[in-house]
RODO-2510 file (C-alpha; in nm, 4 decimals, decimal comma):
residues 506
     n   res          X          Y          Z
     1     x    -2,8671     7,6588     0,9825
     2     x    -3,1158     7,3807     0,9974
     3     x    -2,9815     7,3069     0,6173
     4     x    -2,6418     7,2955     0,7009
     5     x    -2,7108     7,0706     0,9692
     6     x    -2,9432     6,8244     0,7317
     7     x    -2,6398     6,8182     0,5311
     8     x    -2,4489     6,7114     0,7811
     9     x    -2,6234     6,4401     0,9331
    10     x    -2,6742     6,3057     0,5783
    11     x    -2,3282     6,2910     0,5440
    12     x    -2,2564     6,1426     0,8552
    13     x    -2,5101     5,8942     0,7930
    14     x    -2,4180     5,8164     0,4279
    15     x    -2,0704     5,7510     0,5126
    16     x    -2,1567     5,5747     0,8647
    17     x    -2,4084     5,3475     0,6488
    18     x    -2,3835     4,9377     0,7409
    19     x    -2,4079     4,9234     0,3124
    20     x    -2,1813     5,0540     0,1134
    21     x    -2,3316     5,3452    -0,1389
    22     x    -2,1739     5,4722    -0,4467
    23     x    -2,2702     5,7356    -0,7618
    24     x    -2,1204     5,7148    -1,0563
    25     x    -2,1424     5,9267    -1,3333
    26     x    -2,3127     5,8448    -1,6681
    27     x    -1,9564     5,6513    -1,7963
    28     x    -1,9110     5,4814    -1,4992
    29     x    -1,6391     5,7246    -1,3127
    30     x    -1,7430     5,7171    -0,9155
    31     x    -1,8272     6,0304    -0,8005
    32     x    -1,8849     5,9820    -0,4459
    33     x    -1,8357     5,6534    -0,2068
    34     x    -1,8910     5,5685     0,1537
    35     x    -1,6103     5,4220     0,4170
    36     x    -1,7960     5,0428     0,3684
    37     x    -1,7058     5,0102    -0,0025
    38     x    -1,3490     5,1232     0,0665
    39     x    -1,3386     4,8981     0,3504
    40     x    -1,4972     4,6263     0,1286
    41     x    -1,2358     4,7223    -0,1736
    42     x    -0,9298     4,7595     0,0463
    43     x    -0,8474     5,0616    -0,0611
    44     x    -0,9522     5,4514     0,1354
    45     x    -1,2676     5,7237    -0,0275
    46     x    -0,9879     5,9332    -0,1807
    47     x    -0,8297     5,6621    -0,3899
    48     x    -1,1888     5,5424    -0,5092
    49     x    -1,2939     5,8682    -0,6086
    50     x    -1,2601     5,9514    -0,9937
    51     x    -1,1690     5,5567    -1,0498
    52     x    -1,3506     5,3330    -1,3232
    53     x    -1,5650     5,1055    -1,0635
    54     x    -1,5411     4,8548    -1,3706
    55     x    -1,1884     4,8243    -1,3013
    56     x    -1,2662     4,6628    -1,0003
    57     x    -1,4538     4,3839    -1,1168
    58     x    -1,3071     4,0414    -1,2138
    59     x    -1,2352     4,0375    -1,5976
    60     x    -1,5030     3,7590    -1,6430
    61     x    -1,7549     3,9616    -1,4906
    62     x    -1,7253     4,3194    -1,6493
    63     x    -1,9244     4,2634    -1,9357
    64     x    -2,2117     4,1253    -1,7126
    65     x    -2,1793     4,4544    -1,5256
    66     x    -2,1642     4,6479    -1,8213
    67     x    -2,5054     4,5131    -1,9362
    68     x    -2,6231     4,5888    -1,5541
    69     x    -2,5499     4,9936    -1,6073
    70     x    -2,7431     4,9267    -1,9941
    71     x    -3,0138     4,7334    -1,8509
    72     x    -3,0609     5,0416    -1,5870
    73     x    -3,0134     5,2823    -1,8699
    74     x    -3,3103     5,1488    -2,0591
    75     x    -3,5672     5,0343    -1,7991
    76     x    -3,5036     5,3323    -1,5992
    77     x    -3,6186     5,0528    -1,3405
    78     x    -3,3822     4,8868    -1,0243
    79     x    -3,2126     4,6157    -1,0838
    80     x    -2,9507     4,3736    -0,9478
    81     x    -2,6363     4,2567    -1,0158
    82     x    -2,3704     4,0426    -0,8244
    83     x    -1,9713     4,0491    -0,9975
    84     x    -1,6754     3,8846    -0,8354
    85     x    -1,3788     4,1537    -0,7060
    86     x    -1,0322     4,0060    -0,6542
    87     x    -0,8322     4,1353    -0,4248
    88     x    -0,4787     4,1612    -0,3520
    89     x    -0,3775     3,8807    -0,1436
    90     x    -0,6882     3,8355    -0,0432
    91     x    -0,9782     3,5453    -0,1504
    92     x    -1,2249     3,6986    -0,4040
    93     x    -1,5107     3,8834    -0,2299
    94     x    -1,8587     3,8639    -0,4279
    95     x    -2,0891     4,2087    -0,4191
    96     x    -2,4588     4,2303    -0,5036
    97     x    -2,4922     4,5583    -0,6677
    98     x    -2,8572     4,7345    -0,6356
    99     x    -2,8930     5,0066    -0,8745
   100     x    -3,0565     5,2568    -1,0376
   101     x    -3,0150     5,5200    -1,3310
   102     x    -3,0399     5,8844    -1,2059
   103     x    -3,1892     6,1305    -1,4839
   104     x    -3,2469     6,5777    -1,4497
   105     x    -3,5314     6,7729    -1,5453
   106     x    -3,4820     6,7084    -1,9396
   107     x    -3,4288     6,3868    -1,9118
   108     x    -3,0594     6,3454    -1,9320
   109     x    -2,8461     6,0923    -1,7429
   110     x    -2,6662     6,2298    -1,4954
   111     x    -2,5426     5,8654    -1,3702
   112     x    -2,5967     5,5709    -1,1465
   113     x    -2,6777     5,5725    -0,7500
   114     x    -2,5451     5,1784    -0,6404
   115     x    -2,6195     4,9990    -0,2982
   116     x    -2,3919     4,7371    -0,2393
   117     x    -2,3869     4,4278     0,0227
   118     x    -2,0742     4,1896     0,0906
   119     x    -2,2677     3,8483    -0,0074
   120     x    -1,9211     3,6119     0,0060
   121     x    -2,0135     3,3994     0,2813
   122     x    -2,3898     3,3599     0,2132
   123     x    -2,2590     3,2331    -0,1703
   124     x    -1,9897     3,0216     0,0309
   125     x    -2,2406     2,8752     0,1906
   126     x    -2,4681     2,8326    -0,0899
   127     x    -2,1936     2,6823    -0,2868
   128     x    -2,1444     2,4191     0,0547
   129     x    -2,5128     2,3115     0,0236
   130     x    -2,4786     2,2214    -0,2910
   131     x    -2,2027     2,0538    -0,2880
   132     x    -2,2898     1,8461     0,0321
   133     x    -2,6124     1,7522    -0,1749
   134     x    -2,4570     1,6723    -0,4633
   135     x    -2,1765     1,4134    -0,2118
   136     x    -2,4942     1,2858    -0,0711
   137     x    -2,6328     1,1793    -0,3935
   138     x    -2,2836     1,0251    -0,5092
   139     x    -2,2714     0,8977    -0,1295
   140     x    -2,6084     0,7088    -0,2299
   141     x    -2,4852     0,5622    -0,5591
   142     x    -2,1826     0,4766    -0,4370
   143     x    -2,3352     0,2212    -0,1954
   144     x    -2,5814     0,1201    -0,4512
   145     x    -2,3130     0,0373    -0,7113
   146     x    -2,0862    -0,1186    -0,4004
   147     x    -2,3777    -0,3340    -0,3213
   148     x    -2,4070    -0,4890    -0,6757
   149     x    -2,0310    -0,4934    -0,7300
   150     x    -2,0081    -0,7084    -0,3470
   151     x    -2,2447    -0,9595    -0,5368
   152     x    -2,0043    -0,9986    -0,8518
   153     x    -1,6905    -1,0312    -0,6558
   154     x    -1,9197    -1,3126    -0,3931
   155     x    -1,9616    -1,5241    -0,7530
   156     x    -1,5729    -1,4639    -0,8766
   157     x    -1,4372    -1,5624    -0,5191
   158     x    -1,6808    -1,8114    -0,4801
   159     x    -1,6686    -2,0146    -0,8235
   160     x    -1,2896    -1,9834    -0,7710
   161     x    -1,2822    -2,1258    -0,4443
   162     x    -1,4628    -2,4354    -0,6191
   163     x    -1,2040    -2,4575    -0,8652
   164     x    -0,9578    -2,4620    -0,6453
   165     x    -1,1224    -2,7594    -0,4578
   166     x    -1,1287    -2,9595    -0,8133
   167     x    -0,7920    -2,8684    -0,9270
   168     x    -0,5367    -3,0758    -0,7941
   169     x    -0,2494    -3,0059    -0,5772
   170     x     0,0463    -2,9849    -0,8266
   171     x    -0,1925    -2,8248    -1,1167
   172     x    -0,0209    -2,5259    -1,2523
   173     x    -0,3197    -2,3601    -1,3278
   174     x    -0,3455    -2,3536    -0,9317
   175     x    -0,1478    -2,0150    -0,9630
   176     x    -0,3752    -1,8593    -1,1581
   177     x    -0,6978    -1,9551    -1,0161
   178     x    -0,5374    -1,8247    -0,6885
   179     x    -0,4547    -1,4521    -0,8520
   180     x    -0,8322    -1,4085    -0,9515
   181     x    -0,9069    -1,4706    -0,5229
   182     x    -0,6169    -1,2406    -0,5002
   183     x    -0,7587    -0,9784    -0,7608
   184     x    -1,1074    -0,9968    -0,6027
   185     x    -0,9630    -0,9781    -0,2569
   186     x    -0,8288    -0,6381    -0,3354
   187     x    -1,1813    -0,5422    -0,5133
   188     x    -1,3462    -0,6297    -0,1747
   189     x    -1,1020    -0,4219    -0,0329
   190     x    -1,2060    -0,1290    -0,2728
   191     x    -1,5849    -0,1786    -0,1756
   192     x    -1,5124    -0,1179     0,1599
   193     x    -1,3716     0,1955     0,1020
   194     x    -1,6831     0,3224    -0,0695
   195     x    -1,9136     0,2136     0,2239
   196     x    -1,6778     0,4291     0,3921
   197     x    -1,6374     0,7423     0,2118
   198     x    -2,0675     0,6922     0,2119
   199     x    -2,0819     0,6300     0,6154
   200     x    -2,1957     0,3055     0,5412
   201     x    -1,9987     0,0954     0,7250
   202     x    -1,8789     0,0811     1,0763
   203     x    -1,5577     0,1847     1,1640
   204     x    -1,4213    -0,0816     1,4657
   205     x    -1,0587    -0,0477     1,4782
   206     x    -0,8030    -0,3303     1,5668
   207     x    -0,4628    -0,3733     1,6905
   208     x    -0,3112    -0,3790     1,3348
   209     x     0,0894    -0,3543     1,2157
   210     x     0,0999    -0,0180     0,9664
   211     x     0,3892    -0,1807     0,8202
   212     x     0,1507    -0,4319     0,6412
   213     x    -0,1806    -0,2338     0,5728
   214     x     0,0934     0,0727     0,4806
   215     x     0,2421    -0,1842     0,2412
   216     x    -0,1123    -0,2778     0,1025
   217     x    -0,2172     0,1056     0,0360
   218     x     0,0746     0,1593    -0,1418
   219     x     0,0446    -0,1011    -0,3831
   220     x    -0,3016    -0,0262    -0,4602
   221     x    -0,2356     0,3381    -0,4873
   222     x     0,0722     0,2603    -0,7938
   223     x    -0,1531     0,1511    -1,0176
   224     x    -0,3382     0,5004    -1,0194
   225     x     0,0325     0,7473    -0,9620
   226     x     0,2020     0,7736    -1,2999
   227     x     0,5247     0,6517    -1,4043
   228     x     0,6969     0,9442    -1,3463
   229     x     0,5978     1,0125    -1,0162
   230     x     0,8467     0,7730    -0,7745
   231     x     0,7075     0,6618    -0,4717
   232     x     0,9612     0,5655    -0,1808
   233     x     0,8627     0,3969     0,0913
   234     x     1,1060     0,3229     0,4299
   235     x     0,8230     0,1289     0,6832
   236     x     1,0548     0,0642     1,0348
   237     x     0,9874    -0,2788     1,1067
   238     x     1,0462    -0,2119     1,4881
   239     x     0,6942     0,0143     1,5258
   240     x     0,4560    -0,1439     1,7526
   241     x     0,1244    -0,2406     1,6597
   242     x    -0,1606     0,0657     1,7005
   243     x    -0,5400    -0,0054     1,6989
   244     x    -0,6684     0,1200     1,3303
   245     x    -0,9285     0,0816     1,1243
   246     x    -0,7494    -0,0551     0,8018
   247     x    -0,9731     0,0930     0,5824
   248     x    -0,9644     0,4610     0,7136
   249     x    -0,6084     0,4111     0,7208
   250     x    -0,6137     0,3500     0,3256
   251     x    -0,8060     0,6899     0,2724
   252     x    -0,5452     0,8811     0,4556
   253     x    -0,2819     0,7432     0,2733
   254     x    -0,4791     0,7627    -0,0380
   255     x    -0,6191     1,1188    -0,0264
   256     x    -0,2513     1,2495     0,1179
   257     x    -0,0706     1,0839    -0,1568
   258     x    -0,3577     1,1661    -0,4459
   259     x    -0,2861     1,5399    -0,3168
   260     x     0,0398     1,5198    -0,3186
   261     x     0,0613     1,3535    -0,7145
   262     x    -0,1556     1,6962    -0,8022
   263     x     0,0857     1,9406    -0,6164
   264     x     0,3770     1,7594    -0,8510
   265     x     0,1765     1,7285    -1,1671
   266     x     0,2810     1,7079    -1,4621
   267     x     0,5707     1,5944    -1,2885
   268     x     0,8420     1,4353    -1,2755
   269     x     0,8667     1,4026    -0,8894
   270     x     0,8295     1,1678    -0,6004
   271     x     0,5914     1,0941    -0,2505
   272     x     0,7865     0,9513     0,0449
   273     x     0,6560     0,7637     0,3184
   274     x     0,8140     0,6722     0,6378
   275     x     0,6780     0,4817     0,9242
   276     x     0,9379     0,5470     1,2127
   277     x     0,8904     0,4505     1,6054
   278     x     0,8790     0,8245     1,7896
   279     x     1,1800     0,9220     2,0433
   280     x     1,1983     1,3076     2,2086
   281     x     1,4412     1,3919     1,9224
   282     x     1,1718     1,3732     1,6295
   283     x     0,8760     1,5659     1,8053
   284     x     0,8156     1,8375     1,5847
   285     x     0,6728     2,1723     1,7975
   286     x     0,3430     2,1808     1,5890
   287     x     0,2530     1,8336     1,8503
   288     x     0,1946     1,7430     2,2448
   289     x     0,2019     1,3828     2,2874
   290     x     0,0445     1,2889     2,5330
   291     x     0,1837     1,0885     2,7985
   292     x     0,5161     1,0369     2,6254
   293     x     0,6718     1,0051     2,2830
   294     x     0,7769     0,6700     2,2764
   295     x     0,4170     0,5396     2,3077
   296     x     0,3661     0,7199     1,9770
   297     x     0,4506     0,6119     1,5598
   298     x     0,4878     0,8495     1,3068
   299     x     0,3703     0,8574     0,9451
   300     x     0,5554     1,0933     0,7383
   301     x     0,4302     1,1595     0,3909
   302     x     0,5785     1,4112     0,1737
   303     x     0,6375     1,5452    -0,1726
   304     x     0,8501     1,7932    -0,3920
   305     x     0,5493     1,9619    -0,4969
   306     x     0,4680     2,2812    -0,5409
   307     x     0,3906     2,3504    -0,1745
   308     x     0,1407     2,6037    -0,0208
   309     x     0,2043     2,9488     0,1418
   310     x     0,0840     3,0509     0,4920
   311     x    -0,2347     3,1607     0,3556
   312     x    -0,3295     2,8545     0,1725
   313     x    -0,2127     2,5874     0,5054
   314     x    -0,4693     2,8035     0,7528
   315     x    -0,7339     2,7085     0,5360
   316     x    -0,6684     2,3730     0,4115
   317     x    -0,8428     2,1222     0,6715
   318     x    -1,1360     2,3505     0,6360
   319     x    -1,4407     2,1766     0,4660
   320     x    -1,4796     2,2172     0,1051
   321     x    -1,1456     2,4288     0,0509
   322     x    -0,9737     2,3481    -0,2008
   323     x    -0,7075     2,5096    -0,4608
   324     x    -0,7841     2,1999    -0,7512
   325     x    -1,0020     2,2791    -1,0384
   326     x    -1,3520     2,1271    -0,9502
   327     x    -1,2991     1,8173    -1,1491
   328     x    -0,9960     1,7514    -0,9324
   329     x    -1,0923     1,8433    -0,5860
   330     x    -1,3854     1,8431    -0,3393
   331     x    -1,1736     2,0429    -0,0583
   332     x    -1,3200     1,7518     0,1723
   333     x    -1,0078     1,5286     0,1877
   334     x    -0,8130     1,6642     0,4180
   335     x    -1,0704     1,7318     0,6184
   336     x    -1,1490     1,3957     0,6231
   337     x    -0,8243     1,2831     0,6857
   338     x    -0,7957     1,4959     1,0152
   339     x    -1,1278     1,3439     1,1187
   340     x    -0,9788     1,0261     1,0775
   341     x    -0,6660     1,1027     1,2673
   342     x    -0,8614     1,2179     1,5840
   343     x    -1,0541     0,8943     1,5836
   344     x    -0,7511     0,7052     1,5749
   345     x    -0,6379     0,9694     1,8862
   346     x    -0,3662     1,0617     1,7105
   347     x    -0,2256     1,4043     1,6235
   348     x    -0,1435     1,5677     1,2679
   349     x     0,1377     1,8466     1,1794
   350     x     0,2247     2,0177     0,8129
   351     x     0,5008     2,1959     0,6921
   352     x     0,5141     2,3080     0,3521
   353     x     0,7294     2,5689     0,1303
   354     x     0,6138     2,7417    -0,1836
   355     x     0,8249     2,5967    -0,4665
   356     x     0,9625     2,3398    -0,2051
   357     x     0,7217     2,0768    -0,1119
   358     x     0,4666     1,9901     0,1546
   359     x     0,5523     1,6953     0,4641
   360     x     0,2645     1,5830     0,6764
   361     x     0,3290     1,3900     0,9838
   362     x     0,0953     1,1934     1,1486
   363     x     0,1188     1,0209     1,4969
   364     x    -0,0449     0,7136     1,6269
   365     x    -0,0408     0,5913     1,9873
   366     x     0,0801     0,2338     2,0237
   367     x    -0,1173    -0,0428     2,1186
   368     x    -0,0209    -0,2902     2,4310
   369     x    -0,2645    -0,5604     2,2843
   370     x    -0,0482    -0,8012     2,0368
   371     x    -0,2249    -0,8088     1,6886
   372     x    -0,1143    -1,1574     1,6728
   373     x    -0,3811    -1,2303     1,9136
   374     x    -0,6210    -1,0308     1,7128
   375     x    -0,6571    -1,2854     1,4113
   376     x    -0,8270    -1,6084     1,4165
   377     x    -0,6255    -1,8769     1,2845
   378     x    -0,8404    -2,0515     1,0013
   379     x    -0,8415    -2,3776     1,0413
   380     x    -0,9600    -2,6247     0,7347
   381     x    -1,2696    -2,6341     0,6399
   382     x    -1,5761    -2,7714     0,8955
   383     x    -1,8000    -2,9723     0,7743
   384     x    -2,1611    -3,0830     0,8287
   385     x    -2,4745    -3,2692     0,7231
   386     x    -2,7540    -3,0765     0,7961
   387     x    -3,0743    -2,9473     0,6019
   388     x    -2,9689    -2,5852     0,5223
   389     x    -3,2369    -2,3158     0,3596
   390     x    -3,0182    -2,0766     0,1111
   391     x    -3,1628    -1,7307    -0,0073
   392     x    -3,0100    -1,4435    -0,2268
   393     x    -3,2146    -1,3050    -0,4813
   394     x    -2,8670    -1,2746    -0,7145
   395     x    -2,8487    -1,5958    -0,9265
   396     x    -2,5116    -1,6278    -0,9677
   397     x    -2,4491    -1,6188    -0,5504
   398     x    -2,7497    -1,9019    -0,5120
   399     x    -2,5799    -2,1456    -0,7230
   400     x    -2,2151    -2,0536    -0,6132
   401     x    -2,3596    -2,0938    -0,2284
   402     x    -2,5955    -2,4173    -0,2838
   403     x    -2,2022    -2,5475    -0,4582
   404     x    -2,0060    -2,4183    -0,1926
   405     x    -2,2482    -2,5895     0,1287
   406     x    -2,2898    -2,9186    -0,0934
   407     x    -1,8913    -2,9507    -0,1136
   408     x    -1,8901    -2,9394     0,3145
   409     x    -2,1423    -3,2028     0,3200
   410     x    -2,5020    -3,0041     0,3516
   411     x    -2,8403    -3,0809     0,2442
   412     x    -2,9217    -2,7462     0,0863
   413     x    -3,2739    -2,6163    -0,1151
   414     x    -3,1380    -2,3022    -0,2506
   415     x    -3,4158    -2,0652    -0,4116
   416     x    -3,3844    -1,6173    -0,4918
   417     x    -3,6812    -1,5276    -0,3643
   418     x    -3,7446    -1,4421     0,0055
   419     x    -4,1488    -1,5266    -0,0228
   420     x    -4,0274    -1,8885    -0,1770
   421     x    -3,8070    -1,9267     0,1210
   422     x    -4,0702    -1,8704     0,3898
   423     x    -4,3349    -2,0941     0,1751
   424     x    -4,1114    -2,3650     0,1928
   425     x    -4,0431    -2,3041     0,5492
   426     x    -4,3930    -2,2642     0,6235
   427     x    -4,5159    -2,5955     0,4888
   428     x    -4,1587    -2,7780     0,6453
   429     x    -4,0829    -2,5391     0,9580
   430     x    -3,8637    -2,8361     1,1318
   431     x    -3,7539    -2,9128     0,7989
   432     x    -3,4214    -2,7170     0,8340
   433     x    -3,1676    -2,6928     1,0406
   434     x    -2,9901    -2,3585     0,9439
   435     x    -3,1703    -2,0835     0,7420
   436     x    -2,8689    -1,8190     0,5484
   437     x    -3,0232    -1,4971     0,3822
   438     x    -2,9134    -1,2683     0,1765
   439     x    -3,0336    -0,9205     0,3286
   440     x    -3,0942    -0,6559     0,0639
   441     x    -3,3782    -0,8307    -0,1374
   442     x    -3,6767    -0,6682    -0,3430
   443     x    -4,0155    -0,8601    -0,1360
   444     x    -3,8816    -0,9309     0,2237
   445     x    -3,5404    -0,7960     0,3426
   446     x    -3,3352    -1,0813     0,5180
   447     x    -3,4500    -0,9103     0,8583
   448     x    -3,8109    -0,9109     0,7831
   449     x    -3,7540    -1,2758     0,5855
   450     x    -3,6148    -1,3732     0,9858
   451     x    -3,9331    -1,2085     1,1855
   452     x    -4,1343    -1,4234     0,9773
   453     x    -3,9434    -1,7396     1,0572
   454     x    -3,8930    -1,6693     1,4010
   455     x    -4,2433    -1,6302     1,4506
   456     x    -4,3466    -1,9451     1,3096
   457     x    -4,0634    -2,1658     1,4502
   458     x    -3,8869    -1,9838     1,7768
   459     x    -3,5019    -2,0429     1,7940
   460     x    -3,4277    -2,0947     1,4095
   461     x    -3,0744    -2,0425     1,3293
   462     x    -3,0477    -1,7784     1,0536
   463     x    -2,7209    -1,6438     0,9363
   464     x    -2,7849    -1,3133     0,7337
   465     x    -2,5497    -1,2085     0,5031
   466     x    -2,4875    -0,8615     0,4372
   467     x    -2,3129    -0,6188     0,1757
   468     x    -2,2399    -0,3255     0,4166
   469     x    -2,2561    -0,3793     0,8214
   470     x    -2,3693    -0,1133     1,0307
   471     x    -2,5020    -0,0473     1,4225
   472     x    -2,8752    -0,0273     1,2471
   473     x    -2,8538    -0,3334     1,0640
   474     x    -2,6987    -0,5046     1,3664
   475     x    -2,9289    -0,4111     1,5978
   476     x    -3,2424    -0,5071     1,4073
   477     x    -3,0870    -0,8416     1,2671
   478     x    -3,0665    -0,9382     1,6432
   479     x    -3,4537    -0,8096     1,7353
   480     x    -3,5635    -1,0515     1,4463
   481     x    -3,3617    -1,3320     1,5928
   482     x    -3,0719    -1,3997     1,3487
   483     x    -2,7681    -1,5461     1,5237
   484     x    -2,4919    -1,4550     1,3480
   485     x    -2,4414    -1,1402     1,0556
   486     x    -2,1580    -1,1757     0,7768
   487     x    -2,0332    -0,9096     0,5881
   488     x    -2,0035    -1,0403     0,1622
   489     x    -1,8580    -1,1429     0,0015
   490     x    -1,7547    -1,4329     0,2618
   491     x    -1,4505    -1,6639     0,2978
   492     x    -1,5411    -1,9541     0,2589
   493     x    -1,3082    -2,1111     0,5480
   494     x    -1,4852    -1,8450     0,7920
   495     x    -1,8517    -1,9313     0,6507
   496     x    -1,7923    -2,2958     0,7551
   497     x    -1,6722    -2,2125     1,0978
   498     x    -1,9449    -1,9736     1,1435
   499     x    -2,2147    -2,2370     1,0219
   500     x    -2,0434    -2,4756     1,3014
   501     x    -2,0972    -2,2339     1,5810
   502     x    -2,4732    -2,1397     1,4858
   503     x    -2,5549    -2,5264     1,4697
   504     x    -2,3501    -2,6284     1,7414
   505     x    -2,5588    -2,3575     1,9773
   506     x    -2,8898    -2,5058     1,9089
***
């Protein structure tokens, strides 16, 4: 009959539906169910039928849903809902729940009819956005606070430097003037790491021993791995040089060995690295190097953590996955890390065991170019006489500078604000020999400070100095005509060869 065959195409049609579709009864029971919630549930219609649908939810979300069925109850109105539903072996799924309260002819409730969608991904992504917004922002401050931080440590390795200079050869306060430049050293070191993890900073890679910047990461990263967390080192001092950027080498030791501290936490328990030269007997099968091992080094960093199951290692270099309790974890590090390994053209492998531990190896091709030949031999101090023009709107870095270029022998009017500067220069433009600006400055930045004085005196030397170097800031410094750009804070061996070259080009 024509009824019979309405029923059946509405059955077809509920159960065929791309949403899932559930009634309940008035206490909740399900009554009837489509194939797209049991598909969504992992479970078949049979099972679902005559189950609590509460009992599905997460325990932190059943009274919300609870208050859902009231709040349809009441208002006799739709509403929605979304509740978390764990799974078995599976990630959570979320569900937005569209319902409304079904009621017969005296006004009784009968139950609930429910329409729910699969919304995990779009809250995923939701969750991503905001997140990525929220790195952005710290990205942002970071740089900012870098910035002001690269001016403190240009006064405390600058006034030191001076000291030095004063102190004489056999003082023993020598040593201690010389662990500040050390201390400061390592806090440059630190800046540059922010600029990184912020993109603002280029990333030019060297031919660099990982013995030494290995050596360096490690120490820095003791002072932040608790006592009871050993940390063994074995660095092979037969591996070749490879060309690195020494600060993107620091983050993946940093974020492997930060990850590996939480997978042993509370502890005790210890990190092992080893830097090894390859042969065909240490190739793991999770690698193809290309053209041949032995033109390869391996990293090897592992821990006797608590490891990760099969599950957990598909998803890790996935952005923003992470296991860590949001005050602990990002999920962004080891994706970073494997971005960092492919710009380095090297290759990445993990093993790990639940209960066991976790052991990443990472190779880097060798490098045929000596690093020796790399590094510029600094020579002593060069020295000069000529009339140099000193901005920087940070006090402390204008009288450390005007010291610093007095002590090799210059003529220097030092002043902190870039509109002084180009007054004096326009009422004197052959009065200097050498302008050196600071760039980041509230009137004029040190670029626009150099279009001006380019324009009124063509072929000016100008040295700008910098707190974070990238292709932008290069490629304008050299449209405004400055001859040479310095990252801060500066050595001040390298700012007196530098000065030399500019001057000795004119």
């Amino acid at each position: 009959s024509r009824e019979e065959f309405s029923s059946y195409n509405y059955s077809k049609y509920f159960d065929l539906a791309p949403v899932g579709y559930m009634t309940l009864d008035a206490a909740g029971t399900i009554v009837s169910t489509n194939s797209q919630i049991a598909a969504m549930l992992n479970a078949n219609v049979e099972e679902l039928v005559s189950s609590s649908f509460i009992n599905f939810v997460s325990l932190e979300d059943q009274d919300k849903f609870l208050q859902f069925l009231t709040q349809l109850s009441d208002s006799r109105e739709r509403a929605i809902c979304e509740v978390d539903i764990p799974l078995d072996n599976v990630e959570n799924i979320v569900l937005e729940l569209h319902g409304i309260a079904v009621f017969d002819a005296n006004g009784n409730q009968k139950g609930y009819y429910l329409g729910l969608m699969d919304i995990t991904r779009t809250k995923r992504l939701e969750l991503q956005l905001v997140q990525s917004q929220r790195l952005e922002a710290l990205g942002v401050l970071a740089s900012g606070v870098a910035h002001d931080f690269n001016n403190i440590l240009g006064a405390i390795l600058g006034f030191s430097e001076l000291t030095l200079y004063e102190l004489p050869k056999d003082n023993r306060q020598r040593s201690y003037i010389e662990q500040i430049q050390k201390a400061g050293l390592r806090g440059k070191n630190l800046v540059e790491q922010i600029f990184a993890y912020s993109r603002r900073v280029s990333m030019d890679q060297k031919p660099v021993p990982l013995q030494v910047v290995l050596a360096e990461a490690v120490k820095m990263l003791r002072a932040s791995i608790p006592a009871n967390v050993e940390i063994r080192t074995n660095f092979s001092m037969e591996c070749e040089s490879v060309m690195a950027n020494i600060t993107q080498i620091h983050q993946i030791v940093i974020n492997l060995c930060t990850n590996a501290f939480h997978a042993i936490h509370p502890g005790p328990g210890i990190i092992e690295l080893i830097l090894e030269p390859l042969n065909n007997d240490l190739v793991d099968e999770q690698v193809e190097l290309m053209p041949k091992p032995e033109y390869f080094i391996r990293l090897k960093i592992k821990d006797n953590g608590k490891g990760m199951d099969d599950d957990t290692l598909r998803q890790i270099f996935n952005p923003f996955f992470t296991t860590k309790p949001a005050d602990l974890g990002t999920g962004l590090g080891l994706s970073i890390v494997q971005n960092i390994v492919k710009s380095h053209y090297g290759q990445m492998s993990i093993y790990s065991t639940p209960g066991v531990g976790t052991e990443f190896n990472i190779y880097f091709p060798v490098t045929d170019v000596d690093s020796a030949d790399e590094v510029d031999e600094i020579e002593d101090m060069e020295r000069g006489d000529e009339s140099i023009l000193l901005v920087d709107d940070e006090q402390s870095l204008v009288m450390v500078g005007r010291k610093l270029l007095e002590h090799l022998g210059y003529k220097v009017t030092a002043v902190n604000e870039s509109s002084q500067a180009l007054e004096l220069f326009k009422e004197n433009p052959f009065g200097f020999d050498l302008v050196i600006t600071d760039q980041t400055m509230p009137e004029l930045t040190g670029v626009e400070l150099a279009q001006q004085i380019t324009s009124i005196r063509v072929g000016t030397p100008i040295i700008l100095l910098t707190g974070y170097r990238n292709s932008e800031t290069v490629s304008d410094a050299r449209a405004a005509g400055v001859s040479e750009i310095l990252t801060k804070p500066i050595d001040i061996r390298v700012f007196s060869q530098k000065i030399r070259r500019v001057l000795g080009n004119t």
